[in-house]
N, CA, C and O atoms as a printed pandas DataFrame, in Angstrom:
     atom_number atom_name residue_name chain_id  residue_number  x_coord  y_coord  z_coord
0              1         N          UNK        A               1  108.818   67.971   48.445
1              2        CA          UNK        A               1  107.873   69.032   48.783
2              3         C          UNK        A               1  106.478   68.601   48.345
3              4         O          UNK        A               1  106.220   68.483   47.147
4              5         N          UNK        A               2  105.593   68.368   49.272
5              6        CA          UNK        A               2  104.278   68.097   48.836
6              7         C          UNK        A               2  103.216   69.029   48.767
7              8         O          UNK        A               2  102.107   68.592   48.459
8              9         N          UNK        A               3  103.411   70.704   49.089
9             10        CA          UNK        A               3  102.428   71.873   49.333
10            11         C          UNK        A               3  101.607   71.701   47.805
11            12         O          UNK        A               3  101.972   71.607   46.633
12            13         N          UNK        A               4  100.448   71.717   48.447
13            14        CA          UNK        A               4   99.025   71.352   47.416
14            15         C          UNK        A               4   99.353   70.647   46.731
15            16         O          UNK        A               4   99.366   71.117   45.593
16            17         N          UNK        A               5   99.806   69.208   46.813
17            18        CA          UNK        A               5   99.907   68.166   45.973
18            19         C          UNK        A               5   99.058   67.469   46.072
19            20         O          UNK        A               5   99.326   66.360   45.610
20            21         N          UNK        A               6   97.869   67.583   46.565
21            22        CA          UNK        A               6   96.677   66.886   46.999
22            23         C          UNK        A               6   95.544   67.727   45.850
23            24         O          UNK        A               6   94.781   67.118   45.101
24            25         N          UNK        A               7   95.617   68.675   45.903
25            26        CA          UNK        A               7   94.937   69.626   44.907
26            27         C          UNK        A               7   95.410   69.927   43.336
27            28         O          UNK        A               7   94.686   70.256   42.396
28            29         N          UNK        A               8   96.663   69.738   43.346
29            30        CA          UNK        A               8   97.257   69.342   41.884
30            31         C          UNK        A               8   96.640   68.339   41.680
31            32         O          UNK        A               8   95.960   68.328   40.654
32            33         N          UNK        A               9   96.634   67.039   42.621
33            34        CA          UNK        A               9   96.250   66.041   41.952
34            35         C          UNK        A               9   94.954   65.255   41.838
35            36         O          UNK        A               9   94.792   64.075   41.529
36            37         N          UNK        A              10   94.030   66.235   42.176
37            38        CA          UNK        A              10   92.496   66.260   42.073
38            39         C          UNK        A              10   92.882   66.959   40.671
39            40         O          UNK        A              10   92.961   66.237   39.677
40            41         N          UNK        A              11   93.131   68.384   40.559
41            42        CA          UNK        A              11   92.790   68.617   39.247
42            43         C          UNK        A              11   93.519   67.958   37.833
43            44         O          UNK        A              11   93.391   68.457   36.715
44            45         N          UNK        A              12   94.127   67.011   38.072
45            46        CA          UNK        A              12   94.960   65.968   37.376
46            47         C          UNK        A              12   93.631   64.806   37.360
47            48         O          UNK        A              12   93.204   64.477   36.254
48            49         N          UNK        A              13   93.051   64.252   38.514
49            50        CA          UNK        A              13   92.545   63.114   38.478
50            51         C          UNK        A              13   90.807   64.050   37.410
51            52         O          UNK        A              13   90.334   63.571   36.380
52            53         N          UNK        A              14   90.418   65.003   37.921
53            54        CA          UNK        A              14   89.472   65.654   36.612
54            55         C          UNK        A              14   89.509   65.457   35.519
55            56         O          UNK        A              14   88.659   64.941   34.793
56            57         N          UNK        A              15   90.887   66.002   35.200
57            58        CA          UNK        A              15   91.652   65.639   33.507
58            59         C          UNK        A              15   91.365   64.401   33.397
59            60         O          UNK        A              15   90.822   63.958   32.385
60            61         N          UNK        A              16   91.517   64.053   33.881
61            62        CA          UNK        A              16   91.680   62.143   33.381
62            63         C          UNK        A              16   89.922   61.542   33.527
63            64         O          UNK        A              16   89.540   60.440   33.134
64            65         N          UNK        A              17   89.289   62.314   34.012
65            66        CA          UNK        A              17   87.902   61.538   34.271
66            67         C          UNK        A              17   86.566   62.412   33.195
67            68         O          UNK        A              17   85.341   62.337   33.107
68            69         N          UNK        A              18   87.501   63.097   32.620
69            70        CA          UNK        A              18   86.998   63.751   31.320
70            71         C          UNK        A              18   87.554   63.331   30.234
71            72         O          UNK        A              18   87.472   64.065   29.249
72            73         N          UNK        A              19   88.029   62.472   30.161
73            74        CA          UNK        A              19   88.863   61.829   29.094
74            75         C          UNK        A              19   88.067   60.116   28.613
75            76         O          UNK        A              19   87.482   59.648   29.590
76            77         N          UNK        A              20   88.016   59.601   27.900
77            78        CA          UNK        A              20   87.777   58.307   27.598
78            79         C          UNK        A              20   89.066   57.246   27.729
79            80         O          UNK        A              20   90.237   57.624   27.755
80            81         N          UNK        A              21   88.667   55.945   27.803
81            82        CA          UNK        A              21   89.900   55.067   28.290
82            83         C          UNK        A              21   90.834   55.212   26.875
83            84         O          UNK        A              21   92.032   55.496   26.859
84            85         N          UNK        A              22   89.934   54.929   25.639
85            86        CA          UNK        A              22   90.789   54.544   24.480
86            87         C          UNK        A              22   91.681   56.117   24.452
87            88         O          UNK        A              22   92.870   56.019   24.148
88            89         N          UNK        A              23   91.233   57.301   24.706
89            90        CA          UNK        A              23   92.096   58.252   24.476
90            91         C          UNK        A              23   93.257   58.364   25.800
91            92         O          UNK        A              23   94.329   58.947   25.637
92            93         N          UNK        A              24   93.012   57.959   26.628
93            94        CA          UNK        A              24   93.879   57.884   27.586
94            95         C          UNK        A              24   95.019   56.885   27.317
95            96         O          UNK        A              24   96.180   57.286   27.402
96            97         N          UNK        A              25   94.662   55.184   26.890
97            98        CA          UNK        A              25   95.777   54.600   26.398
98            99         C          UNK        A              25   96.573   55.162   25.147
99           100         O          UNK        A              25   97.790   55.035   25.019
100          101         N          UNK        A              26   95.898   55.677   24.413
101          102        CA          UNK        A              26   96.619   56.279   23.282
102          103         C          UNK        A              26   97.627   57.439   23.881
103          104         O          UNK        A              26   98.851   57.455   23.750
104          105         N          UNK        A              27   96.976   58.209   24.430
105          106        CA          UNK        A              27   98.248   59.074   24.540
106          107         C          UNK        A              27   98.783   59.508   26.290
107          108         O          UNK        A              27   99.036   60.513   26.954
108          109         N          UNK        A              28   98.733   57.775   26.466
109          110        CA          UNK        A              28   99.743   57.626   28.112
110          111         C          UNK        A              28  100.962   57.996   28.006
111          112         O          UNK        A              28  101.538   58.027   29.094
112          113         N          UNK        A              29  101.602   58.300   27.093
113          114        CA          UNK        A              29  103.304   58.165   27.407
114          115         C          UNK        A              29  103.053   60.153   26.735
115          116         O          UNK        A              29  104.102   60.763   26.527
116          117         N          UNK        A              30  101.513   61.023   26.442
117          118        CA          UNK        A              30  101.640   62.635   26.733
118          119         C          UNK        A              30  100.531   63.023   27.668
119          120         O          UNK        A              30   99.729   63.946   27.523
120          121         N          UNK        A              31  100.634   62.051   28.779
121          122        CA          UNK        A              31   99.369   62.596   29.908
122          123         C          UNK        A              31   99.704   64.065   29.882
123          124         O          UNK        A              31   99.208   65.066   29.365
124          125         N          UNK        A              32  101.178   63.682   30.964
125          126        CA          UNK        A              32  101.554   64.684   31.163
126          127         C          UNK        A              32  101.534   66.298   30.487
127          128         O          UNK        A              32  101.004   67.286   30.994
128          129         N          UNK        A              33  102.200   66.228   29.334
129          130        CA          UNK        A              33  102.058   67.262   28.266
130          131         C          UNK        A              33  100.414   68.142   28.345
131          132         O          UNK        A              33  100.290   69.349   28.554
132          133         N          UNK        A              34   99.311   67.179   28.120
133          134        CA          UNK        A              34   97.829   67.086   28.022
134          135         C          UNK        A              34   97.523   67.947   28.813
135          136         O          UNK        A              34   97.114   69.086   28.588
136          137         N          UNK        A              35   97.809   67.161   30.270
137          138        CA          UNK        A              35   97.403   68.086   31.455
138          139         C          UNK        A              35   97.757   68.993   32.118
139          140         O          UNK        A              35   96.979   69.683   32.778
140          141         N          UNK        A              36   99.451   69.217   32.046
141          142        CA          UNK        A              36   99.999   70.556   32.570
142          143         C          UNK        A              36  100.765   71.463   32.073
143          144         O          UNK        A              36  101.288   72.438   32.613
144          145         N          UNK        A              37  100.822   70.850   30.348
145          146        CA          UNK        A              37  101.292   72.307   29.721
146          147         C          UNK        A              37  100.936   72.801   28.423
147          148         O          UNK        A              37  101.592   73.528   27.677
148          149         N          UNK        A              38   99.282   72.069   28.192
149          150        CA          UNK        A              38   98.586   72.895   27.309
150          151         C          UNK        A              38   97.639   74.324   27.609
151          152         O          UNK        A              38   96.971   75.049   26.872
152          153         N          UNK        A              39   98.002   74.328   29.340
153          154        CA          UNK        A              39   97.027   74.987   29.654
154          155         C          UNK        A              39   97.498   75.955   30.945
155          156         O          UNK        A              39   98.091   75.223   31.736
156          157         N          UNK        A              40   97.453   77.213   31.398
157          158        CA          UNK        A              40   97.578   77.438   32.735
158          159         C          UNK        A              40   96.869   76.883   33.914
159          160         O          UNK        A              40   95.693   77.197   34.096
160          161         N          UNK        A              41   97.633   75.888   34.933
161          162        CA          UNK        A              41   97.016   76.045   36.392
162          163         C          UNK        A              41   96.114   76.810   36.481
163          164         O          UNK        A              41   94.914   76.596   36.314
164          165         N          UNK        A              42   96.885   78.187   36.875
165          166        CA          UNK        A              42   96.356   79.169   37.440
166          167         C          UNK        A              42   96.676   80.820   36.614
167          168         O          UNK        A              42   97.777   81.364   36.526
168          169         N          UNK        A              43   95.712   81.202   36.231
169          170        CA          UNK        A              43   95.784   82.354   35.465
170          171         C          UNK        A              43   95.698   83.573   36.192
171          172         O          UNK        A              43   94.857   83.567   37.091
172          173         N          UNK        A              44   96.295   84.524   36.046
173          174        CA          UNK        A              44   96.148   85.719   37.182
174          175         C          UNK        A              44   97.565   86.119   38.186
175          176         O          UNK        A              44   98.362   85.195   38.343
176          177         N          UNK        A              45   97.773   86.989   38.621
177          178        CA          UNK        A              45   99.144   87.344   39.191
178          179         C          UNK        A              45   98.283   87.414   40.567
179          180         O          UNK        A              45   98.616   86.608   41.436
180          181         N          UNK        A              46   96.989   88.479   40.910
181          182        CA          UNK        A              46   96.820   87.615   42.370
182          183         C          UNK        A              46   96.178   86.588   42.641
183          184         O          UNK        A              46   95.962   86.424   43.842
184          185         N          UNK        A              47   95.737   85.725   41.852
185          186        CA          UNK        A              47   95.628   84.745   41.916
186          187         C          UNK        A              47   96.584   83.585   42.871
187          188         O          UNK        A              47   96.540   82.846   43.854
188          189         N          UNK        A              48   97.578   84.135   41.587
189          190        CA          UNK        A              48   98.975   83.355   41.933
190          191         C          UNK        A              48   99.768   83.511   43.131
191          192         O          UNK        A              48  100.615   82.758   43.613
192          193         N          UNK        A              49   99.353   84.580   43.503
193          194        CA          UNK        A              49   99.811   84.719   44.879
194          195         C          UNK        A              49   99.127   84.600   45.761
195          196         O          UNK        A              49   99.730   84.357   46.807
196          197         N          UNK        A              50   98.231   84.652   45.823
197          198        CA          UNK        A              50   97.087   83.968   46.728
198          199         C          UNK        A              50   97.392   82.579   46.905
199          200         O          UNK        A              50   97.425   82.248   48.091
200          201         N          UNK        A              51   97.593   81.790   46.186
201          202        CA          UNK        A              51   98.134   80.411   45.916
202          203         C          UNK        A              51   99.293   80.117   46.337
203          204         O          UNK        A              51   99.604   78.965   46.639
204          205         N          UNK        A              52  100.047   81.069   46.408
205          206        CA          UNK        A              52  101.347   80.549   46.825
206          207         C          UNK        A              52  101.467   80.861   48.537
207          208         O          UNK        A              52  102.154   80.118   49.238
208          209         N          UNK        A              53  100.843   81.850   49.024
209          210        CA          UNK        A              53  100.587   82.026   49.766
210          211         C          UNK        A              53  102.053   82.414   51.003
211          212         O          UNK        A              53  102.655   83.455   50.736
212          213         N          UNK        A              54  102.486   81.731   52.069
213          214        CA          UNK        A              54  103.788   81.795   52.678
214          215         C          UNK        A              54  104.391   80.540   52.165
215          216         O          UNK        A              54  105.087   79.903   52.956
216          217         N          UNK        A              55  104.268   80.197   51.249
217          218        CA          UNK        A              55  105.193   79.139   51.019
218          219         C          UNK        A              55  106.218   79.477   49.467
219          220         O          UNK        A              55  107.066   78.815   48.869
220          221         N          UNK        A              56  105.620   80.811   49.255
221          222        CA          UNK        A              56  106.642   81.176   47.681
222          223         C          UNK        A              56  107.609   80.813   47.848
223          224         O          UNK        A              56  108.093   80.304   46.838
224          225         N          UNK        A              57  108.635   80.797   49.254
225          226        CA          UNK        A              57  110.143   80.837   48.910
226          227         C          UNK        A              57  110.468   79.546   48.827
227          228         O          UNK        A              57  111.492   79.200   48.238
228          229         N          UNK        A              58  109.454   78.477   49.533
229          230        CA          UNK        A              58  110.004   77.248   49.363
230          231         C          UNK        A              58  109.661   76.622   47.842
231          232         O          UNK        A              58  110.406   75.856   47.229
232          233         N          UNK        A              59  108.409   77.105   47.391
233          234        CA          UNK        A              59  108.146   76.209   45.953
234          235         C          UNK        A              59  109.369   77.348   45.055
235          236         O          UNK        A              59  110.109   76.960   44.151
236          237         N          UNK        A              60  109.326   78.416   45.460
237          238        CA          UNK        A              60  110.826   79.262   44.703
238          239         C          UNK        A              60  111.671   78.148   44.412
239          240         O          UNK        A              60  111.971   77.772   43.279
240          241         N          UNK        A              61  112.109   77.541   45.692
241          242        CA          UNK        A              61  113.882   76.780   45.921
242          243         C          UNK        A              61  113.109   75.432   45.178
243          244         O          UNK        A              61  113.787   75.054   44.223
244          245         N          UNK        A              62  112.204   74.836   45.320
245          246        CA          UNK        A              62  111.648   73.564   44.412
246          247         C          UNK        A              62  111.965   73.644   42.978
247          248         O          UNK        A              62  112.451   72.859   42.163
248          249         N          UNK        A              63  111.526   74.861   42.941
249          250        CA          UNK        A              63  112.152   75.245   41.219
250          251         C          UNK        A              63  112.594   75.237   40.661
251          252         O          UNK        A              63  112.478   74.842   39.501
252          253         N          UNK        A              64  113.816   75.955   41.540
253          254        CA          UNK        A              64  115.017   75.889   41.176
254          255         C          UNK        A              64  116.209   74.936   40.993
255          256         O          UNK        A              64  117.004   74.756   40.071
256          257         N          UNK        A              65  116.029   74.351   42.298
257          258        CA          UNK        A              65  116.886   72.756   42.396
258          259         C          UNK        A              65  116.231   71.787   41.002
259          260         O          UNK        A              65  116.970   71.025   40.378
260          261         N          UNK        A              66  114.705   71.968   40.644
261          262        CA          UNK        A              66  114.717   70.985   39.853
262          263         C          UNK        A              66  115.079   71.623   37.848
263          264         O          UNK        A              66  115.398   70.977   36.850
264          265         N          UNK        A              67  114.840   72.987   38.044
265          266        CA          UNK        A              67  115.741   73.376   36.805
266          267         C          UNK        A              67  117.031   72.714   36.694
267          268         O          UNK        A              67  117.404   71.818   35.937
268          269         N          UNK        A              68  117.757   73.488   37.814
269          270        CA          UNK        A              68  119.414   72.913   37.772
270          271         C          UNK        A              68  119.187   71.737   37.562
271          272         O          UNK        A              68  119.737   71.393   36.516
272          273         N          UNK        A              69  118.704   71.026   37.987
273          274        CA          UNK        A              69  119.240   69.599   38.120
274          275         C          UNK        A              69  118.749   68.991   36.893
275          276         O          UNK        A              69  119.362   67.939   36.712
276          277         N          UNK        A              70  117.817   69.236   35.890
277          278        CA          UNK        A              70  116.897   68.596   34.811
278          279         C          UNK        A              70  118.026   69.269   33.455
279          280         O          UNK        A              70  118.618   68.765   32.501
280          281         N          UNK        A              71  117.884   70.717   34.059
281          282        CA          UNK        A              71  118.494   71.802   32.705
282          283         C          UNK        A              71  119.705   72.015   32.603
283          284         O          UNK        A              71  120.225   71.911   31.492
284          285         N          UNK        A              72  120.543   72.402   33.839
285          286        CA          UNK        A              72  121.588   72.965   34.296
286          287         C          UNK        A              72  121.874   74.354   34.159
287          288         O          UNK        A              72  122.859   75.022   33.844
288          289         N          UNK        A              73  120.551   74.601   34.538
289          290        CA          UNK        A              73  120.034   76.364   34.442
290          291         C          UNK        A              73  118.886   76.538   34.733
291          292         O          UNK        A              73  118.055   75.631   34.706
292          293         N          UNK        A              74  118.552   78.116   35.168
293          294        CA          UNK        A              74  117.497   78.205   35.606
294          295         C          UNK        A              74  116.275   78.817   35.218
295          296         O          UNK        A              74  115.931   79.491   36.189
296          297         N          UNK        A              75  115.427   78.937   34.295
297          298        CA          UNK        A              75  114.961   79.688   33.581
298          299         C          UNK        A              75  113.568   80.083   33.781
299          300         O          UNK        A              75  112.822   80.540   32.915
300          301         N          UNK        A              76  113.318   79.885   34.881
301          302        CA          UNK        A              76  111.437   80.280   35.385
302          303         C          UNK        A              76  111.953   82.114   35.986
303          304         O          UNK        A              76  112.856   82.358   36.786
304          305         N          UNK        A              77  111.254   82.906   35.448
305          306        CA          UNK        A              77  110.992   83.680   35.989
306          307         C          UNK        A              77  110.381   84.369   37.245
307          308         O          UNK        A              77  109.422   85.110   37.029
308          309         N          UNK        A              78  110.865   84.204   38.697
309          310        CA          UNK        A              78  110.383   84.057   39.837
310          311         C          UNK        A              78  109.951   85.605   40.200
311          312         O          UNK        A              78  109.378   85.812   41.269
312          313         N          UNK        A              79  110.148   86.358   39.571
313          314        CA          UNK        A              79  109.706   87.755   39.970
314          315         C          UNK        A              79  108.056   87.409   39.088
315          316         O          UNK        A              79  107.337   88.329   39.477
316          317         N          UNK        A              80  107.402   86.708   38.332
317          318        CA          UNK        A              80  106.123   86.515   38.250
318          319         C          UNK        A              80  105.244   85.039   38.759
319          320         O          UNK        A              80  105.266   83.892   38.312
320          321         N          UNK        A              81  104.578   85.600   39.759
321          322        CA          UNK        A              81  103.861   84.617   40.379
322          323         C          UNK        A              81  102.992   83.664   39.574
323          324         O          UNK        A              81  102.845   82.449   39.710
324          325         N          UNK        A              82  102.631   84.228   38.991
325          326        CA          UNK        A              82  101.582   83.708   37.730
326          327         C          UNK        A              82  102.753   82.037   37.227
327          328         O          UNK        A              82  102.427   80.876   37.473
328          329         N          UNK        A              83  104.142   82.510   36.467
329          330        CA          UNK        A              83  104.927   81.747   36.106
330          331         C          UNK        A              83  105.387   80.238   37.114
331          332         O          UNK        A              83  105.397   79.046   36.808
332          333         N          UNK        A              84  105.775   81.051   38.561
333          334        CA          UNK        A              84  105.703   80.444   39.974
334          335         C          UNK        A              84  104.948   79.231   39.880
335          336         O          UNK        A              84  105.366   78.077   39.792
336          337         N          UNK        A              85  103.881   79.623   39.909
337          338        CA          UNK        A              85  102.827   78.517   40.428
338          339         C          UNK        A              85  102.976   77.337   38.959
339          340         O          UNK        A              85  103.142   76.118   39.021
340          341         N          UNK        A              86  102.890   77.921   38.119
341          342        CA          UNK        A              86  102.326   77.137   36.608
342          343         C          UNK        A              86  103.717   76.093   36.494
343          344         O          UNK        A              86  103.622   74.913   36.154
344          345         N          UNK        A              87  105.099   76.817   36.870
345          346        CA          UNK        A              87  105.782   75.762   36.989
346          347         C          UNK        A              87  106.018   74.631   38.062
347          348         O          UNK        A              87  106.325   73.484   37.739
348          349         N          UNK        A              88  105.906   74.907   38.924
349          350        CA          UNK        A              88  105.634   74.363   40.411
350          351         C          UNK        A              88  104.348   73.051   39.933
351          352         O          UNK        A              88  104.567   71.856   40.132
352          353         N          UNK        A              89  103.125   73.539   39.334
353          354        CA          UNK        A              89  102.324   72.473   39.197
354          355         C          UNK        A              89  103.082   71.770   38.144
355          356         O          UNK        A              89  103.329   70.606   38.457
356          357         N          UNK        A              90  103.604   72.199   36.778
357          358        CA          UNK        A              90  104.377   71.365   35.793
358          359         C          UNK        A              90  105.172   70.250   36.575
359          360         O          UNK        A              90  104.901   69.076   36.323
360          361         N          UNK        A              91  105.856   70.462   37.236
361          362        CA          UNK        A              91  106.869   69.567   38.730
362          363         C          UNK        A              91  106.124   68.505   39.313
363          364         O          UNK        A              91  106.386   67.306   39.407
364          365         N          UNK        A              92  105.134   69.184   39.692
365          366        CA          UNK        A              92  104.536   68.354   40.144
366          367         C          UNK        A              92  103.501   66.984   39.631
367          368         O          UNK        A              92  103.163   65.911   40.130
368          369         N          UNK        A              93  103.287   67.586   38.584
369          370        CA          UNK        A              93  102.621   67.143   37.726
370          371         C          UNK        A              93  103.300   65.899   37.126
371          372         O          UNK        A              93  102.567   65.001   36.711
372          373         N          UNK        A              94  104.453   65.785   37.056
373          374        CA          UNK        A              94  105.016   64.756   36.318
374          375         C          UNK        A              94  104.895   63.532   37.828
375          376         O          UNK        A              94  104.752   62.310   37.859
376          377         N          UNK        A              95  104.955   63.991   38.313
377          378        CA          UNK        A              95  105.395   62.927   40.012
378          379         C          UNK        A              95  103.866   62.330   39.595
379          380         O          UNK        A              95  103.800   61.232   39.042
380          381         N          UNK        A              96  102.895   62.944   39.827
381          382        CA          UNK        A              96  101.548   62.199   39.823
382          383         C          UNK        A              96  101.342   61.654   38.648
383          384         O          UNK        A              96  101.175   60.435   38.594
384          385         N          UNK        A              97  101.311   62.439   37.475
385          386        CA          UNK        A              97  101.162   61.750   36.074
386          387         C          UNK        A              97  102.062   60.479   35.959
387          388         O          UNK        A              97  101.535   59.711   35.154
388          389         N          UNK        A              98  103.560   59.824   36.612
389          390        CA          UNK        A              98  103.880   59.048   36.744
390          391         C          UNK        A              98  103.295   57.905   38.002
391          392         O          UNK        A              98  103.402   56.679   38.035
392          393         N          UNK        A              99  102.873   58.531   38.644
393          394        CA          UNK        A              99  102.301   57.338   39.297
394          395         C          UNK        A              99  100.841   56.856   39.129
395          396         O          UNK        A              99  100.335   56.028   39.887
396          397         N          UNK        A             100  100.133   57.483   37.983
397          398        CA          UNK        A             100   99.169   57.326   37.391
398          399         C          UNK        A             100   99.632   56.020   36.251
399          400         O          UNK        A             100   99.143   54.900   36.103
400          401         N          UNK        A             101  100.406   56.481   35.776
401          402        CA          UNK        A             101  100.583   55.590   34.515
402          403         C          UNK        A             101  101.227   54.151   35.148
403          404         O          UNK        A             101  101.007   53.021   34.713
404          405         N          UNK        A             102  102.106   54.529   36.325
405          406        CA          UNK        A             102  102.433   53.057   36.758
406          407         C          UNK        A             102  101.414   52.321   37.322
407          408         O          UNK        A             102  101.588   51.118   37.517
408          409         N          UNK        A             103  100.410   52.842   37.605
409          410        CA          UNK        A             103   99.184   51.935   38.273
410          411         C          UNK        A             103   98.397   51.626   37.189
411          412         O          UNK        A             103   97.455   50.833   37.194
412          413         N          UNK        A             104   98.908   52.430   36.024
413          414        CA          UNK        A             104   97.955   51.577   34.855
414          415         C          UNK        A             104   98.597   50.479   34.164
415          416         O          UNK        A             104   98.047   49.747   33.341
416          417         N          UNK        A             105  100.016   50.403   34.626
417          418        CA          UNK        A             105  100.419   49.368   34.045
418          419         C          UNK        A             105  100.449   48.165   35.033
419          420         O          UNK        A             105  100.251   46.984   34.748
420          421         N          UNK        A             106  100.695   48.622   36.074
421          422        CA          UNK        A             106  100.107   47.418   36.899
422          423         C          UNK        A             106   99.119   46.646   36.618
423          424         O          UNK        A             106   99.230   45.489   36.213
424          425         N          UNK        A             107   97.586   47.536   36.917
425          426        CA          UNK        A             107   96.154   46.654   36.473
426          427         C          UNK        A             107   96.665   45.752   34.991
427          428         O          UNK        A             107   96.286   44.580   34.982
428          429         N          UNK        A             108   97.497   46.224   33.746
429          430        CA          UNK        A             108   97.066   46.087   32.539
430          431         C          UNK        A             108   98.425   44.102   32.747
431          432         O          UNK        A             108   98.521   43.317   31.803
C-alpha cells in the first residue's frame, strides 16, 4: 500500500535535513523511533480524517495485517482516526526509514 507515501516521506526526508550528519550516524539504527514515534503525524480527529479521506478502510486492513503479522494481535484502536493515521505513518515509516539507512550504507 503506498497511499501518501510520498508525503510521509517528505516529512521523513525534513526530519533528516534538520538533523546534522554526526547526529544522524549516531543514532541510524533510532531514525526510525526519532521520527515517527516521538511525535504525532497528525494531531486532531478531523484532521485525521480529512487525511484518511476514502481510503480509511484500506489503511484500516494495512494495520491490521501488519499488527497480526509483527504482534499476533491487534491493538490500534480503529474507532479513532487520530490513532489511524499515526499508526499507518509508524508502518510506513519504517519502509522509508529503511531504505534511507540502506542508501547510507551503500555511499559509506
Amino acid at each position: 500500500m503506498d497511499y501518501k507515501r510520498e508525503e510521509i516521506k517528505e516529512y521523513f526526508d525534513d526530519f533528516i535535513n534538520d538533523q546534522d550528519a554526526e547526529w544522524i550516524e549516531e543514532n541510524k539504527d533510532d531514525l526510525h523511533y526519532h521520527a515517527f514515534n516521538t511525535d504525532y503525524y497528525i494531531i486532531g480527529t478531523y484532521q485525521a480524517k480529512q487525511w484518511l479521506g476514502d481510503q480509511v478502510f484500506d489503511v484500516i486492513e494495512h494495520i491490521r495485517e501488519y499488527e497480526q503479522s509483527n504482534f499476533g494481535e491487534v491493538s490500534t484502536d480503529f474507532s479513532d482516526a487520530e490513532r489511524v493515521v499515526n499508526m499507518y505513518t509508524y508502518i510506513m515509516g519504517e519502509e522509508i526509514v529503511s531504505e534511507y539507512v540502506n542508501k547510507l550504507e551503500e555511499v559509506a
